[in-house]
C-alpha positions in Angstrom: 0.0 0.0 0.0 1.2 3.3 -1.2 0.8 6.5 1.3 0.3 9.9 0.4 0.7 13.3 1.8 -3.0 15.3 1.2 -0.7 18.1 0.4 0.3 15.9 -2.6 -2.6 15.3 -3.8 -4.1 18.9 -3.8 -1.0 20.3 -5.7 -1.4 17.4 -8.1 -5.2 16.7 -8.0 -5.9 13.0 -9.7 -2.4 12.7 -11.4 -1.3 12.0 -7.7 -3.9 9.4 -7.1 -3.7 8.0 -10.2 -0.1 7.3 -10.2 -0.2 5.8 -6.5 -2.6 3.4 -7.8 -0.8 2.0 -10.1 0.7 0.3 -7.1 -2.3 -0.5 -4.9 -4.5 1.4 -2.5 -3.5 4.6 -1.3 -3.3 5.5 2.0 -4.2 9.8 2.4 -2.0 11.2 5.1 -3.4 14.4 6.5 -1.8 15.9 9.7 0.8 13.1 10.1 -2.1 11.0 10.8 -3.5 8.1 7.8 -6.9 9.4 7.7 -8.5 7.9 4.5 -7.6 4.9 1.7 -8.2 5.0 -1.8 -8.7 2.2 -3.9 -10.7 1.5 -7.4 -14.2 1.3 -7.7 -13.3 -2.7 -8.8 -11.1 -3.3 -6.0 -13.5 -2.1 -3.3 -16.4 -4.2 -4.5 -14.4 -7.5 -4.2 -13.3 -6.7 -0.8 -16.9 -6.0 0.4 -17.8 -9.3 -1.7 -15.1 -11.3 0.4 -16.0 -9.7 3.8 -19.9 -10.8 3.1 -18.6 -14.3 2.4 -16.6 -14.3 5.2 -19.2 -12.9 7.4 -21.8 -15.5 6.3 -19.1 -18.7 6.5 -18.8 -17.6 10.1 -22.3 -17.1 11.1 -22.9 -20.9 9.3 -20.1 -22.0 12.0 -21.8 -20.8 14.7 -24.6 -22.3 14.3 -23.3 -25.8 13.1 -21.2 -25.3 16.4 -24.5 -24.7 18.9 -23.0 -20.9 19.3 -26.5 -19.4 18.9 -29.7 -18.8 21.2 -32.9 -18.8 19.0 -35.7 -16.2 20.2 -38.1 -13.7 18.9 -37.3 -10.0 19.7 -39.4 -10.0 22.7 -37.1 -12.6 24.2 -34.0 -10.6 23.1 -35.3 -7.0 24.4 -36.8 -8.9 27.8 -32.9 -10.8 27.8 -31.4 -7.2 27.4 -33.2 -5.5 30.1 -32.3 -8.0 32.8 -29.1 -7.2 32.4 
């Protein structure tokens, strides 16, 4: 992953990005501090595509595992105020 000074990029405008890119996702620096990541349009929507996988692959787990309590929302709100 690339980083960037924000500085960079507003003296160079897209040219910056678009050359950092070319290398992977950009990291914005802004006050020393990583503050934001670019990435392509493409590149994003696979990410969120793996994380939903992921997400769902580890719900299945837990409940082929037992790791779940079945209820309606009444049970859950009624569980949540006891505590």
């Amino acid at each position: 992953m690339v980083s960037m000074p924000a500085q960079e990029i507003k003296r160079r405008g897209m040219s910056a990005l678009n050359d950092g890119l070319e290398q992977g996702p950009v990291w914005v620096i802004a006050n020393n501090t990583p503050k934001y990541v670019v990435m392509y349009g493409e590149e994003f929507t696979k990410l969120e595509e793996e994380l939903t996988a992921l997400r769902v692959a580890l719900s299945e787990a837990d409940v082929r595992a037992g790791r779940v309590t079945r209820g309606s929302a009444d049970d859950l709100m009624a569980d949540l105020m006891e505590d």
